[in-house]
C-alpha positions, 0 to 999 in steps of 0.5 A: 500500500501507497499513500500520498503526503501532500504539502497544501498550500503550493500554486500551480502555474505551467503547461499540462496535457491530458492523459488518453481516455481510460474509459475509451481505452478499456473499450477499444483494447477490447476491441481487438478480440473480434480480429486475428489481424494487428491492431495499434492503439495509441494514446493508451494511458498508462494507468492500473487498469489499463495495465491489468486489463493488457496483462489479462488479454495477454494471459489468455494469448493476446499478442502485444508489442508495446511500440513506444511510449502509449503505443501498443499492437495487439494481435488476438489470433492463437487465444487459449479460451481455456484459460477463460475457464480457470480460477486464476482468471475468473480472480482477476476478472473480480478485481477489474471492471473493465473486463466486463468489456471482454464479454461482448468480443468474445461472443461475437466472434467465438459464440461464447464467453465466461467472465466473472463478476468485474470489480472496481469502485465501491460507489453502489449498485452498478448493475450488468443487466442491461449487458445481459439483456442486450445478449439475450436479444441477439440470441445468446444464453447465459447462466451464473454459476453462484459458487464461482460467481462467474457468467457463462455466455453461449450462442452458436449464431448471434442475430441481429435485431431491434433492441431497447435498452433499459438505461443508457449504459456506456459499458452496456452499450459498447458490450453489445455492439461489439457483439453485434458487429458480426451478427447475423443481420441488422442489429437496431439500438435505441437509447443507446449511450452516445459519449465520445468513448462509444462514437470511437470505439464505433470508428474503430470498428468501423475501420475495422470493416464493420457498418455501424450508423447512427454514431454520436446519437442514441440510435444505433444501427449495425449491419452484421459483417462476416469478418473484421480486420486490423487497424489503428487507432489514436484515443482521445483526451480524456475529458475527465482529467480535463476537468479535474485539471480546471478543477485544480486550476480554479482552486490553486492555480496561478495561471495554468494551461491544459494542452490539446483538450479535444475541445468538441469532445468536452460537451457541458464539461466547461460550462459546468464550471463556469456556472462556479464562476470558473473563468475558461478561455480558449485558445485553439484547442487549449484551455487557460484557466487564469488565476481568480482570487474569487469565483461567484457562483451563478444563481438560475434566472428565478434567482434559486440555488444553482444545482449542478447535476450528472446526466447521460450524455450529452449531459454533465457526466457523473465521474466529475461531480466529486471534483466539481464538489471540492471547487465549490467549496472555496466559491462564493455562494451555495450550490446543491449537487445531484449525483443521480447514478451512483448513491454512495459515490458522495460519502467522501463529503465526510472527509471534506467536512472535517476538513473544515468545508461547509457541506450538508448532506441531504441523502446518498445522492444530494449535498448542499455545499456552502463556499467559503470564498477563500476566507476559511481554509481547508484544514490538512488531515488524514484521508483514505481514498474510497475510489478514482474520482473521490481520489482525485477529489481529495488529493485537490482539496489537499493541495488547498489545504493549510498543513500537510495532509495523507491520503491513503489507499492511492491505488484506487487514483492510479486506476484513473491518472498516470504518473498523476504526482509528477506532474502536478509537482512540475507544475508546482505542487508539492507531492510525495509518494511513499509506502505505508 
């Protein structure tokens, strides 16, 4: 076990650019199941979870060639499905949610798949039926083994059909095309998740030589190929490190520009600060964030609280609201959070509030937070990291704080941002990591 010692109090000031999209990232890698051909991925974020997802394709016989730095070739063309079957997988599927991705691939090209109940954050239900029902609209059968807690999926023929999914789940969906891709048929998705990690992961394929339509709207059509082959492919900025980048720009930043956002992909991103009182400038495909001894919250038009809340693309995602917490404790004026998807993903308030913030919390999914403008500063303390974006958020509120803070348990940040200490302390921050 890690653990972060922050020095609070540092500005930062200089140049970032943003890591690869993880959740894009664990999608295309998948990806590369459904060919026997190479496929080269770059911008390949060099997180945990990306890394435990590369050595698990590689145990069941995925070859991979890592060309330069997040840049790598994959080749799926002699895999052991046998190993698929084993303990040792299924333990490693339990402590990583991406490898719920693999399901989809490995039915749609070799008609069956066996996955374990994935890991990941404990912020509440995360549910895979809408995975399993789209499978079982294209045909395929399935059955879980309680004792093993494992899924076994079968179909000998995948078929295309109309399907309308019960949540606009981004995993679910990009599950489901990937096995439909060489369905029999047209495969027809309604309320299909549409952020950018899905339209890419819709342009590899099609690269590929599938034919998906509809791409960036929630109606998705798939016409089912026989066979697909290589390519390559760049991932995107990830939009979460954007924003969590604003976020510590807007509380202890002197002046700091983030390189190469992918602005177009940023949907309300920005916009969601500014409602803080964020100042964002642009400029081409950059965001300045200058420094602002104060930032005012907006109030709505009839002069009522602003409430800041996630939603399906292209509304405001739900992985930033924690960071978007944190910078409204030093604004000035009050604003109520919606975190609507996931009921204890706000629990981390608690760690904030003996801090020194002002937040109430109404119920698992609903905080008033009342800023301090600058006046009160967040007292250091002790923290334990309860998952990747309450991480994040902590390791922000520590760099505000006055004295030196611990935030343990950082394994669950290096799930999400790369080499994350290095570089805020080249921008000035004052970061250590050491072993408990």
């Amino acid at each position: 076990m890690e653990s972060f010692i922050i020095e609070g109090g540092h500005r930062l000031k200089g140049t970032i650019t943003p890591q690869g999209a993880k959740n894009e990232a664990l999608e295309v890698i998948c990806a590369i199941l459904l060919t026997s051909d190479p496929v080269r991925i770059k911008n390949i974020p060099e997180i945990l979870d990306v890394k435990n997802l590369i050595r698990l394709l590689k145990d069941i016989g995925v070859k991979i060639t890592h060309n330069a730095e997040n840049d790598y070739t994959f080749q799926a063309d002699e895999l052991n499905l046998d190993y698929l079957e084993s303990q040792e997988f299924v333990s490693k599927c339990s402590s990583l949610r991406g490898s719920v991705l693999m399901i989809g691939p490995l039915l749609g090209r070799f008609g069956k798949a066996t996955i374990a109940k994935p890991g990941g954050d404990k912020i509440g239900r995360r549910r895979l039926d809408t995975h399993f029902l789209g499978f079982k609209h294209l045909g395929a059968k399935f059955v879980k083994d309680p004792e093993r807690d494992v899924f076994k999926i079968e179909s000998k023929k995948l078929k295309g059909c109309y399907m309308l999914l019960d949540e606009a789940s981004v995993t679910g969906t990009a599950n489901i095309i990937m096995a439909a891709v060489m369905a029999k048929g047209t495969t027809t998705i309604y309320n299909a998740a549409c952020e950018p990690y899905i339209q890419q992961l819709c342009h590899l394929l099609n690269a590929m030589g599938a034919n998906i339509s509809g791409i960036a709207s929630n109606l998705i059509s798939i016409v089912g190929v026989d066979k697909l082959h290589g390519a390559d492919h760049t991932i995107l900025p990830d939009m979460i490190e954007v924003g969590s980048f604003i976020g510590m720009a807007a509380m202890v930043g002197d002046g700091v520009r983030i390189k190469n956002v992918s602005l177009k992909d940023l949907g309300i991103i920005p916009d969601a600060f500014r409602r803080l009182g964020v100042k964002i400038e642009t400029e081409g495909d950059d965001l300045i964030i200058p420094h602002q001894p104060h930032y005012v919250v907006d109030s709505f038009i009839d002069g009522t609280i602003m409430t800041l809340a996630d939603a399906p693309w292209p509304g405001l995602t739900p992985d930033l609201i924690s960071v978007l917490l944190v910078v409204a404790t030093q604004a000035r004026g009050s604003v109520l959070i919606h975190q609507k998807m996931f009921e204890s993903r706000l629990f981390f308030v608690d760690k904030l509030i003996d801090m020194g913030a002002q937040i109430i919390l109404c119920d698992p999914h609903r905080a008033v937070v009342v800023g301090h403008d600058h006046k009160l500063i967040l007292r250091a303390g002790r923290m334990t990291s309860p998952d990747i974006r309450a991480g994040i958020a902590l390791l922000i509120a520590a760099m505000s704080a006055e004295g030196t803070s611990c935030i343990a348990n950082i394994a669950q940040i290096d799930r999400g941002y790369e080499n994350i200490e290095n570089r805020l302390n080249k921008l000035g921050a004052c970061i250590k990591r050491v072993d408990d």
